[in-house]
SETORZA-400305 format. One record per residue (C-alpha): x, y, z; residue number from 1; residue in three letters. Coordinates in steps of 0.02 Angstrom, whole numbers, plus 32768, in hexadecimal, padded with zeros to 4 digits. Example, Ala and Ser with C-alpha at 12.3 -4.5 7.8 and 13.67 -1.06 7.14 Angstrom:
# SETORZA-400305
REC    xx    yy    zz   nr  rest
REC  8267  7F1F  8186    1   Ala
REC  82AC  7FCB  8165    2   Ser
This chain:
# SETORZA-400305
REC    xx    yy    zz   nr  rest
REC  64D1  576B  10BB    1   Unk
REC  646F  57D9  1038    2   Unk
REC  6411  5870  1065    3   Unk
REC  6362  587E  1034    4   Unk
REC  62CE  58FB  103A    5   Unk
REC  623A  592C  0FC5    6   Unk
REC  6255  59D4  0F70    7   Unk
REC  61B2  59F7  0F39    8   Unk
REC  6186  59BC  0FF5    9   Unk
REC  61E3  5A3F  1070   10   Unk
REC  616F  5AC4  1092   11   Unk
REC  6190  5B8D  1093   12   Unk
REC  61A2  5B6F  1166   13   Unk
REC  6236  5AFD  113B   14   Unk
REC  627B  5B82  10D1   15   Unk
REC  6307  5C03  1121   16   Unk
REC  62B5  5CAB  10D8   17   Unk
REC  6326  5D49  10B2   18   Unk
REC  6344  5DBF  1021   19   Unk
REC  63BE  5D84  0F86   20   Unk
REC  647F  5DF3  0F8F   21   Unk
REC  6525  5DCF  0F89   22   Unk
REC  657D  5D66  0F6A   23   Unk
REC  64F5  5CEE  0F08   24   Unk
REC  64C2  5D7E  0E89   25   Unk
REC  64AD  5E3F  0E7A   26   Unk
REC  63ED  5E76  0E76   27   Unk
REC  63D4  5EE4  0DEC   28   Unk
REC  6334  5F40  0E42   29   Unk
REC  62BD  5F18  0EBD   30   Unk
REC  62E6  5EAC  0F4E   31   Unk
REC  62C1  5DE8  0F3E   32   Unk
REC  628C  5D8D  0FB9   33   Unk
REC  62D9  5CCD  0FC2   34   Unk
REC  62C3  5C45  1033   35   Unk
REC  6341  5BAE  1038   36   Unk
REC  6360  5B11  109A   37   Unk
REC  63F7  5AAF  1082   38   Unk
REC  63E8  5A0D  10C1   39   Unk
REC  6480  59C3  1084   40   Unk
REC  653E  5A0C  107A   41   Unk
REC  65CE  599B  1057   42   Unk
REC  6645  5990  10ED   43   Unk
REC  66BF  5A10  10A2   44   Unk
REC  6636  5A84  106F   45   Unk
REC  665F  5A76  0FB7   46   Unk
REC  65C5  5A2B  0F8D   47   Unk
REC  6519  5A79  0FCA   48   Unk
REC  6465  5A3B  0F93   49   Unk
REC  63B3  5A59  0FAB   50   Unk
REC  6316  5AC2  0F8A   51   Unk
REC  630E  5B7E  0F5E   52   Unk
REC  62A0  5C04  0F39   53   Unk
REC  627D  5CBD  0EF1   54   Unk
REC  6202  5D2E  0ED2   55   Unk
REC  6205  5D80  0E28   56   Unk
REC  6288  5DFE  0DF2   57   Unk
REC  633F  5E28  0DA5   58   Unk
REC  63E9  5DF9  0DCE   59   Unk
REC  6495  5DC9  0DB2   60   Unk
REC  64E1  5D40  0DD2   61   Unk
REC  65BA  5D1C  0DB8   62   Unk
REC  65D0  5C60  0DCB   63   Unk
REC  66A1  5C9C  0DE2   64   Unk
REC  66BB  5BFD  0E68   65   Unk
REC  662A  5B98  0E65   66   Unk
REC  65BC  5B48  0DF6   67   Unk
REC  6510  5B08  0E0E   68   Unk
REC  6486  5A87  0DC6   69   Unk
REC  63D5  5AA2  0DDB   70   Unk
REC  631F  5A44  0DAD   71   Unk
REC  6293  5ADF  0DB6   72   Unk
REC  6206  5A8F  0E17   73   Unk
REC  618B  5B23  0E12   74   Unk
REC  6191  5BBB  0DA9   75   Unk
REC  61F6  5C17  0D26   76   Unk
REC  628E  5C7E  0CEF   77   Unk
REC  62E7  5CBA  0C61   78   Unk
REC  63AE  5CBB  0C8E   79   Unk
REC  642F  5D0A  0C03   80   Unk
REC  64E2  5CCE  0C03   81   Unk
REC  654C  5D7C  0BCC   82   Unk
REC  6553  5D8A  0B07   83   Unk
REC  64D8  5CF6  0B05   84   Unk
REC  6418  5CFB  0AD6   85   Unk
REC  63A3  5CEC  0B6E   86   Unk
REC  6362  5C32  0B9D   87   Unk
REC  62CD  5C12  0BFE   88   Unk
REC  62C9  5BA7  0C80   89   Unk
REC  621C  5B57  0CC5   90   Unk
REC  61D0  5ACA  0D41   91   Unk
REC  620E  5A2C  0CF8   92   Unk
REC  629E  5A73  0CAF   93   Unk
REC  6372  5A5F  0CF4   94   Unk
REC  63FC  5AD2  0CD5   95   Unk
REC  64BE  5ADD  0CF3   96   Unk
REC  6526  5B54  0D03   97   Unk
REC  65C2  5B3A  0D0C   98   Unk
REC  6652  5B90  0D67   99   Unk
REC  6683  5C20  0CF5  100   Unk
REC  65B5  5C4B  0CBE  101   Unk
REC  658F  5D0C  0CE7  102   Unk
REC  64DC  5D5A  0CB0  103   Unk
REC  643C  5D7F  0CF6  104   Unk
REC  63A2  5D23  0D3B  105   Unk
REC  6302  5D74  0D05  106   Unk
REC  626E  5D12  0D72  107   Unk
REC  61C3  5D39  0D36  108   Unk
REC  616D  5CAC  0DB9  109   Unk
REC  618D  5C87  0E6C  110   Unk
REC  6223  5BF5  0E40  111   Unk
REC  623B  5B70  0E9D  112   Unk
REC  62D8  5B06  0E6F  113   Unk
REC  633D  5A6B  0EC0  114   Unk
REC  63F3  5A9B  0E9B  115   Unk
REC  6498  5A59  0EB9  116   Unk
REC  6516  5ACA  0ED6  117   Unk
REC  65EB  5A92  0EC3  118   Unk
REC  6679  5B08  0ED7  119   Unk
REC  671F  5AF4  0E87  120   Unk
């Protein structure tokens, strides 16, 4: 049986709030509020999917055992892959990075992204 919701369509209530740590990513300054919901996980856990968000700020993220796709629905970020030139990332756009990818996440705008998370 699939497993469907609206992104765009869960509302901040819906969202789990809390601040962004270890052992997603490393702020690099201020604290950064997020807010998740996770309404599907694969019965061994290995695959995890649904909506997240942050407010603006720095950090680093080591993708050492997982990897993760995402589709920005609101907002934008500029994310840098070490020794690589910065990308930026916006509403409309989808990245991957796979397992192995270590840089930083700069968000400018409140993001908003559906993402699908898959460990090794």
């Amino acid at each position: 049986m699939a497993t469907t919701f609206q992104p765009k369509e869960l509302f901040e209530t819906d969202l789990e709030k809390s601040l962004l740590g270890q052992p997603f990513a490393e702020v690099l300054g201020d604290d950064i509020a997020v807010r998740m919901a996770v309404p599907f996980a694969s019965d061994d856990s290995r695959i995890l999917s649904g909506v997240w968000e942050a407010a603006p700020g720095l950090s680093r993220w080591e993708f050492l055992e997982r990897g993760e796709v995402i589709h920005v629905l609101e907002g934008r970020m500029v994310v840098t892959e070490d020794g690589k030139d910065p990308v930026t990332v916006e509403a409309g756009n989808a990245a991957f990075f796979p397992i192995g990818w270590q840089g930083t996440w700069d968000i400018k705008e409140r993001i908003r992204k559906f993402f699908v998370i898959f460990n090794s």
